[in-house]
N, C-alpha and C positions, 0 to 999 in steps of 0.2 A: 218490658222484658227484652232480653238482648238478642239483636240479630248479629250475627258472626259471618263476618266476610272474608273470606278464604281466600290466597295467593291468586287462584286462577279469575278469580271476580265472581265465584258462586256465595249464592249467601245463605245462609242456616238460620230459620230464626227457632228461639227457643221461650215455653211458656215460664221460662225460671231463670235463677241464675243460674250457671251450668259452666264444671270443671274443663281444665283444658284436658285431663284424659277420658274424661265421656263426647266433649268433640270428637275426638280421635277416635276414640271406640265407635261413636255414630258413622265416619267415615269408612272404617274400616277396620278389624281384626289384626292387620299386618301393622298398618301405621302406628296404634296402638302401641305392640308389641316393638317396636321400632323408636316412637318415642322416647327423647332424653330431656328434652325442655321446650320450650315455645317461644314466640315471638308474639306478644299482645300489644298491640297499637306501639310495633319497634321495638320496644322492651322485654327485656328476656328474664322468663318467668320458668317457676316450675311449673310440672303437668300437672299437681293438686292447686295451682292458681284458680280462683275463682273469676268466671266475668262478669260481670252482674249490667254492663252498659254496651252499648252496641258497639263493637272494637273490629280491627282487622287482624286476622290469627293467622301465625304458619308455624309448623308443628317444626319443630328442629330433633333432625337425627345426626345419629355418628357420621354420617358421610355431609354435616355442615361443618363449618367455621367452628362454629358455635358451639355446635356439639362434642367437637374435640376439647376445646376449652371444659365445657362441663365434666367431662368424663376425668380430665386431668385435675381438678377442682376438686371433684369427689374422690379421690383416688388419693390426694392428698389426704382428707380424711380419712380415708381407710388407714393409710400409714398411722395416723396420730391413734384413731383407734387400735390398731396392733399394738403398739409402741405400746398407750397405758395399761393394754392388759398381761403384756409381760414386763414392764417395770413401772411398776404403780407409782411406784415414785417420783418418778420422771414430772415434770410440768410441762404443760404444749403452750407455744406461744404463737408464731403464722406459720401459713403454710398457704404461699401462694403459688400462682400458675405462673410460668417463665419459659421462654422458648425451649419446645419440643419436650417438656415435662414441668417439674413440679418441684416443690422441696418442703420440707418442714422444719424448723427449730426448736429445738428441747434443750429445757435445764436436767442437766442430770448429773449424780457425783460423780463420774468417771466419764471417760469417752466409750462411746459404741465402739464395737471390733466388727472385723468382716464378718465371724461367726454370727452377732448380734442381728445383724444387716440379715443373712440370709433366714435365721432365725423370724423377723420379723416378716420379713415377705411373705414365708411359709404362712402365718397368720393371717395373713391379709388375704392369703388364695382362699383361706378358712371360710373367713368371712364372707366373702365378696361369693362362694359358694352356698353359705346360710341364705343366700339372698334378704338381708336385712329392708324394711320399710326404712326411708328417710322421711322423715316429717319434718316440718318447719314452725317453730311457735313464734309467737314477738311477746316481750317482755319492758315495763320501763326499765330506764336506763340503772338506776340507784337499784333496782330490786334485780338487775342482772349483775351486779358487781358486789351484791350480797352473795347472790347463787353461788356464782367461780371464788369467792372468797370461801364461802362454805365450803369447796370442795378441793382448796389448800392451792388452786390454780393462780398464783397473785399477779403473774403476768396477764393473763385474760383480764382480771378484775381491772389491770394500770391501766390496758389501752381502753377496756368500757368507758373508766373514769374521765379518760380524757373526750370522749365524745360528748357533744352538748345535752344536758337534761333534759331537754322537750324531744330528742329523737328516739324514737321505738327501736328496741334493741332484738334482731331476729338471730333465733336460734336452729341449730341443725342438729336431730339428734337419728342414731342407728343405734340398736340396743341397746347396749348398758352406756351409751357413748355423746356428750352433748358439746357441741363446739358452737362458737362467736362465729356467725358467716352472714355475708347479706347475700351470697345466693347467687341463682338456682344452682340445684345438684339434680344429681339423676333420682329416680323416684325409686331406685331399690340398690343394692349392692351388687345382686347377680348383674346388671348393666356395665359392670369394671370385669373386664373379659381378659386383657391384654395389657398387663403393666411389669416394669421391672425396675428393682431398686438399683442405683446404680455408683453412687458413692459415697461417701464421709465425709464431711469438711468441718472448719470451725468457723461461729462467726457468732459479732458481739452482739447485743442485747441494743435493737433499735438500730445497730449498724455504726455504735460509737467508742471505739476503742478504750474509753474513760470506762465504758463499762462490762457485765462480766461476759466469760464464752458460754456461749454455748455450743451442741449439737446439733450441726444441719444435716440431716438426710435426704440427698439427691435421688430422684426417681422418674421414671417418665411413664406415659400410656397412650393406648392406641387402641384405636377401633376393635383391631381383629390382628392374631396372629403373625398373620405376613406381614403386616405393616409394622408391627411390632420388631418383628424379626429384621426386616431390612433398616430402621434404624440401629438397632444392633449391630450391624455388620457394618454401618457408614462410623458408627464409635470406633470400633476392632480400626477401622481404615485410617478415621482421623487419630487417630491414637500412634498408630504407626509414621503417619505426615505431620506427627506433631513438630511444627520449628525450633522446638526447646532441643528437642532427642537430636532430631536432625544436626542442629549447631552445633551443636557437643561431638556427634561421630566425626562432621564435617572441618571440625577448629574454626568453627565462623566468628562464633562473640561468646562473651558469657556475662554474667551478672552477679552481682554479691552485696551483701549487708553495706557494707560501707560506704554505696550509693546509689540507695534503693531506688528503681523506677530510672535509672543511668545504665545505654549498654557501654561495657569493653569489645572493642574491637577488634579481633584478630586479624594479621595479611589478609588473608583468603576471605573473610566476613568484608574487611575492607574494597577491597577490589571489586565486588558485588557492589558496594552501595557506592562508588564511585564510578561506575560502568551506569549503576539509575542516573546519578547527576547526568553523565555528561551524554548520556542518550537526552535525556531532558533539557537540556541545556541546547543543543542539538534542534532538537525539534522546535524548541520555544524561539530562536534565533531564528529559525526559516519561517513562524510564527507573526515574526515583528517585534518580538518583546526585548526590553531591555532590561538586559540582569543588573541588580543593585542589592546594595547590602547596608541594614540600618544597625543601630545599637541595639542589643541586649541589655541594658542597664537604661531605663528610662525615667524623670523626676512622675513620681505618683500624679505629681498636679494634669499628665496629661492622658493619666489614663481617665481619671474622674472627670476631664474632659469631655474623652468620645464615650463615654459610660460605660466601661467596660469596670473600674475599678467597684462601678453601683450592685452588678447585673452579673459581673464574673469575681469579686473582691476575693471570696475566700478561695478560690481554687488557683490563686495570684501566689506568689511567692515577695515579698517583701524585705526591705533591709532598709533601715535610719544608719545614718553614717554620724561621724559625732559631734558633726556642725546641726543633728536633729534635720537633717534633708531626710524624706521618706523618698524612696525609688523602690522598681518594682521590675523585674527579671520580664520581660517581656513573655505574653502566654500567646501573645496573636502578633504578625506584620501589620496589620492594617494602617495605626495610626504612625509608624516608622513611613510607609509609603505614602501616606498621604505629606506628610513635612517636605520628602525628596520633591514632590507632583509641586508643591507652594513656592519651591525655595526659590525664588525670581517668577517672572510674567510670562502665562502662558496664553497663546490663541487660537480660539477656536479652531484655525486651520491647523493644530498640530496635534489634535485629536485626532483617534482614539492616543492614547498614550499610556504604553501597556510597559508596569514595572513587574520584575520577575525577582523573585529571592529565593535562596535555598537558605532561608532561618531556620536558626536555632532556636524553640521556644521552652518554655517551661511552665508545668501545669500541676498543681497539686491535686493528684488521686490517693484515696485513701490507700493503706499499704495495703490493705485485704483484695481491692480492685487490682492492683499487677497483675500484669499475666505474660511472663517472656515481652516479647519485642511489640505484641500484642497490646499492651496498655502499660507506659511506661509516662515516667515526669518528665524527660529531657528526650527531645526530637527535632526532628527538621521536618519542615516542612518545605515544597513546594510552590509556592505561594508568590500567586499574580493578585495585583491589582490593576484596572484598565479603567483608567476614565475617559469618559465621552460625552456626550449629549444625548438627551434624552430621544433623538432623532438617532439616534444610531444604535440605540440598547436591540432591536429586532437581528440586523445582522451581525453586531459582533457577538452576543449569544449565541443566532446559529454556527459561524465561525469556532467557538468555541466547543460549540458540544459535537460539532464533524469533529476537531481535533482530538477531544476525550475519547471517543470510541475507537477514533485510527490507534491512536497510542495504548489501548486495552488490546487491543487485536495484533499487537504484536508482541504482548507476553501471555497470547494465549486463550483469553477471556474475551469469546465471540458470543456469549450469555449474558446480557445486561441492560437489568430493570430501572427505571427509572422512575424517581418519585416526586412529586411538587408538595413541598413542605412550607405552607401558608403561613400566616402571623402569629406567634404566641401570647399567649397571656402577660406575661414582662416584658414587655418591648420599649423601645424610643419613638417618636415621633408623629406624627396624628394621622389619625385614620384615612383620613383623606389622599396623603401622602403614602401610606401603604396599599390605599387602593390601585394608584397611579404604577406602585411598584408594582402587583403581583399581575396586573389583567397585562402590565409591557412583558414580565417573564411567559404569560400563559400566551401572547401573542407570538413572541418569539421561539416558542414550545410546537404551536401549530405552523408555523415558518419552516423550523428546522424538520417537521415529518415528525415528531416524536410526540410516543403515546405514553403518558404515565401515568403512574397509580395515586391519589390523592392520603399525602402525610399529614394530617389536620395538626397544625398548633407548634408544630418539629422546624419552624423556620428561624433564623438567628435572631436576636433580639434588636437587629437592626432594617432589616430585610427578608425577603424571602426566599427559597432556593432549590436547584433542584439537587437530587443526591439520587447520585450514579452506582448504582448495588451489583456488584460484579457475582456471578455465581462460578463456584468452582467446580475441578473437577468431580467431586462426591455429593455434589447438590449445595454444598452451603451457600448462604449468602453474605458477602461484605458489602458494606457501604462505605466508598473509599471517597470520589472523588464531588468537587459542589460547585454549584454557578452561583451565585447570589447576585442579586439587583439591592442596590443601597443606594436610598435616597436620604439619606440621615446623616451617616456619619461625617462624607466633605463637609458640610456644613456646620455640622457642631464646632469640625476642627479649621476652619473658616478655609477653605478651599474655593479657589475661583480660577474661572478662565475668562478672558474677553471676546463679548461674542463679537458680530462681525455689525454693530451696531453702537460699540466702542464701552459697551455697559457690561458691568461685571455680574456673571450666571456660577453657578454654582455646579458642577460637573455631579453627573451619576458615576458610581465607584461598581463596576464588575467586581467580587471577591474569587477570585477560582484559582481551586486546585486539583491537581489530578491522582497522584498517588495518594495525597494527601498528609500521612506522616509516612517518611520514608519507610522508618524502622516498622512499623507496619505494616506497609507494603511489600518489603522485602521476606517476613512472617507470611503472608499471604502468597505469595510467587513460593516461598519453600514448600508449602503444604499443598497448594496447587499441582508441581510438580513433583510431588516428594521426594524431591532435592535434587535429582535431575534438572537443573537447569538449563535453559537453551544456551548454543553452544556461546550465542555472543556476548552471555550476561556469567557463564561459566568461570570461578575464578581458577581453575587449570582448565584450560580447554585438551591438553592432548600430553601422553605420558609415552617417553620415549624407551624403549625397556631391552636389555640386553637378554641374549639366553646363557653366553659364557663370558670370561675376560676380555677374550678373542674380539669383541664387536662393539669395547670399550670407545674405541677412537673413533670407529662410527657414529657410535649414539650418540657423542660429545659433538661432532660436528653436525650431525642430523638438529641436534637441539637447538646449538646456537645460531643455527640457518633462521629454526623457523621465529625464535626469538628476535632474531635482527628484524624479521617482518612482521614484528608487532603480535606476536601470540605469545599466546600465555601456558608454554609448554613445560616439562620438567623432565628429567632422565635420572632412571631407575637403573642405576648400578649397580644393584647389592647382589652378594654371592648368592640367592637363593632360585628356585625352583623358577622357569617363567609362569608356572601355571600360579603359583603363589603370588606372583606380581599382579597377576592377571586377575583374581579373586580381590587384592588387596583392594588394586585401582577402580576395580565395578563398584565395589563397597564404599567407596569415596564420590561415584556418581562423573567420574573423570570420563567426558564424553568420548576420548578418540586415545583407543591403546595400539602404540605402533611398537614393534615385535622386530627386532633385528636377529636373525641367525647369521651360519657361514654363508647361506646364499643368498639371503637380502644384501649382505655386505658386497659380496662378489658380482652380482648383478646392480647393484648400486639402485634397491627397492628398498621397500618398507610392506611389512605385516600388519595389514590395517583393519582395526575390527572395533565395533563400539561397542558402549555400557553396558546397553541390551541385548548382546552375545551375536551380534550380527557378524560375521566374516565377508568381508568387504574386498579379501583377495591382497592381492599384493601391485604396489603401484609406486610409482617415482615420487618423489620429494615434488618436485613439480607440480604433478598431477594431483596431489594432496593439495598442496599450498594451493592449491586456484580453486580446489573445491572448497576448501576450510574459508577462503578466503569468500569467496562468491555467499555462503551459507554465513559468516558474522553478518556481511552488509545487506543480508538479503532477512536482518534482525531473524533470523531462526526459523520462520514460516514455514518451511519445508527444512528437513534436515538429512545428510548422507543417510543418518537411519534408517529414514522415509522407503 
């Protein structure tokens, strides 16, 4: 009979087999009632799980991991249950869990309306108040793809089908309601307390545009109310820091059919991501690195080389020319910097030797994945490679990751997680060799100070690495920047140096970047600041503005003062209101509005006041210029604002 050993090391023995909610009931009345799912020897199970052999148990609630996943699981369900009992017609097909909620896709002849959406939700509060039992049955596989055919569901019955014959097929049902799920869910309805539906979208059947749309219904949930509620208002927030809206009030970039996943760059878009290079450029120089630049157009034969055409083929972009040569738009630098690192004799003494690139790459995402500047086919990147010896991977790792966090901390992002993302299931090269690699990154991990969170199986298919996750300012998190250790790919692509023994060794290749893709970065700094940029990254830093005619030939000379000294200023002439100027330029996010009357001109000042409605008083051209001046070079860290 089973004894049940509990989190703290107590143990329960039981003359039967015995459910994991009469454990919890034996515990206590509260836990019980608290209860969403369990943990039985690491495995997460529902509360009607039976144990029947001596296991380790922990009862999992809403304030676990775990339990939020459950809850948004179930919750899902709920939706598919609303959904068939006001359009029966409708078919469910998944409806899985996804960062900070959930979704479901339906065939249905028409699309959902908003009205439809809050319609549904109403139903689901129905429900989830009936406090429905959820039960669990298992079923053979043939006799479950009878059922969902029976009940006109033909997407349920495709994906049974394809699962193997000998696997037991588990069911989830709530009233009149039975869904394909392996599980766990909460053990009743009334448990779904705090959810809210949250959009519309379209999207094809298996995610392959050959076939047909469907309706996906976006929703999220949460423990309790508040928690609810404060996601809510971080949507409201990022919805307003969206870099799409922003680009558009701003004239940054835009985008269009004609070359999807490609931005257009406007001046002022420009000037931004030209201000990233050559701060980058900048800091990579004082670095040690040396900037290079490889082909875009490379013969296939050497991507099939370093494996990338094996392991990345379809997400490549390809072209036969009509001698039948296959080339291949480059999607990564790596093997372009490995050729420059070969092309003549290198010695051990001139390691590390760090190449730096701002490439161009290209990458095929399906069109439904876009998203603005966010996830786009055509970027730049960033992108170092450093080879060295395997004696030197400890400190240029640390080297590199002080450098990643300095250069995060000056646009802003003093919030940042780091992950060690071990060896995947596809990879290159033997095991032995990727042990070598990851215990020198974990060495040079505890070198550098730095504590991170373990990414299992998230490492490149050549190496392993760590990924730099920047949190912004409304909580989110990005993963922008990667160290990687590659003991694979020099060698594939026959890379050597001479050691100091006159024998040819094979260099370790560092992969790191920091922003990662620009145009991404640049999305993430807009939402960050919601368009307020610092003033040195600002594509107008300062707007020179008259009140009458009268202070024309000031503001013309004030401008091209400050222009000859290198700012990025502009002067408002136009016959209108200065408060209207003044309303215009905040709305444009223009950090510094200087205000000329009769008596700034007569006094030979300036009316200086920022974005943020600050009145900064009135001060000389001088006395501006050395602040403005002092506050670019001093990358934004403190601002006049301040």
């Amino acid at each position: 009979m089973p004894v049940v050993t509990l989190p703290d090391g107590s143990k329960r023995p039981f003359d039967h087999p015995v459910t994991v909610d009469e454990v919890a009931a034996g515990i206590g009345a509260g836990l019980r009632k608290a209860a969403i799912a369990a943990r039985v020897d690491g495995k997460l199970v529902d509360t009607s799980y039976t144990i029947d052999h001596d296991a380790a148990l922990a009862i999992v609630t809403d304030k676990d991991p775990d339990g939020l996943e459950v809850i948004r699981h179930s919750t899902a369900h709920l939706l598919a249950q609303a959904v068939k009992q006001l359009f029966p017609e409708a078919q469910v097909t998944i409806g899985p869990v996804i960062e900070d909620g959930f979704y479901y896709d339906f065939a249905y002849e028409r699309p959902f309306t908003p009205e439809d959406l809050a319609a549904i939700e109403a139903r689901m509060r129905e429900l989830a108040d009936a406090d429905q039992r959820v039960a669990r049955r298992v079923m053979p596989r043939d006799e479950a793809v009878a059922f969902f055919r029976g009940l006109g569901e033909r997407y349920k019955a495709e994906i049974i089908a394809g699962i193997p014959s000998n696997e037991p097929i588990s069911l989830y049902g709530q009233g009149d309601w039975v869904d394909l799920c392996r599980g766990p869910h909460v053990p009743s309805t009334g448990k779904l307390k705090a959810f809210k539906l949250t959009k519309l979208a379209g999207a094809y059947w298996r995610g392959d545009s050959r076939n047909e749309m469907l309706q996906r219904i976006y929703g999220t949930a949460w423990p309790d109310k508040k928690q609810l509620d404060a996601y809510l208002h971080r949507l409201e927030e990022a919805e307003k820091r969206d870099h799409r809206r922003i680009g558009k009030e701003l004239d940054l970039f835009h985008l269009q059919e004609e070359a999807p996943g490609a931005v257009f760059w406007h001046p002022k878009g420009w000037t931004v991501f030209q201000n990233l290079i050559e701060y980058m450029r900048e800091r990579q120089r004082a670095a040690g690195y040396q900037e290079v630049n490889a082909p875009e157009l490379m013969d296939a034969a050497l991507w099939k080389q370093s494996g990338h055409l094996e392991k990345f083929g379809e997400n490549m972009f390809l072209t036969q020319t009509p001698d039948e040569r296959l080339y291949a738009i480059k999607p990564m630098n790596c093997p372009g910097h490995i050729q420059i690192f070969k092309h003549g004799l290198r010695s051990y003494r001139e390691l590390p030797v760090r190449l730096s690139e701002f490439g161009k790459v290209h990458r095929y995402e399906p069109s439904g994945a876009l998203h603005g500047l966010m996830r786009v086919r055509a970027f730049t990147q960033d992108d170092a490679h450093i080879f060295i010896t395997e004696d030197q991977i400890t400190e240029e790792c640390v080297a590199v990751t002080r450098l990643i966090l300095d250069i995060y901390r000056d646009f802003g992002f003093e919030d940042v997680r780091i992950k060690f993302a071990d060896r995947p299931q596809k990879r290159v090269g033997a095991d032995e060799v990727w042990d070598r690699a990851e215990e020198a990154l974990k060495a040079a991990s505890k070198a550098a100070g730095i504590d991170y969170i373990l990414n299992p199986g998230e490492g490149a298919f050549y190496g392993p690495k760590l990924e730099f996750v920047l949190r912004d300012a409304i909580g989110r998190d990005w993963q922008c920047g990667t160290v990687q250790v590659d003991l694979n790919l020099p060698g594939r692509l026959g890379a050597h140096y001479i050691d100091e023994k006159s024998a040819k060794r094979t260099p370790v290749m560092l992969h790191r970047a920091i922003f990662g893709s620009l145009e991404r970065f640049f999305a993430i700094l807009l939402e960050h600041h919601a368009g307020r940029l610092p003033v040195w990254l600002a594509p107008v830093q300062g707007v020179v503005m008259s009140i009458t005619d009268r202070q024309a030939e000031y503001v013309r000379s004030i401008t091209e003062s400050l222009k000859n000294q290198q700012f990025r200023v502009e002067a408002d002439l136009r016959n209108e209101k200065v408060g209207f100027k003044i309303r215009e330029h905040t709305l444009q996010r223009v950090p510094y509005l200087l205000v000329a009357g009769d008596k700034e001109v007569a006094a030979k000042l300036l009316s200086v006041r920022t974005r943020s409605g600050k009145d900064l008083g009135t001060m000389s051209l001088e006395t501006f210029s050395e602040r403005l001046r002092g506050e670019a070079e001093s990358r934004g860290r403190r601002t006049l604002e301040d």
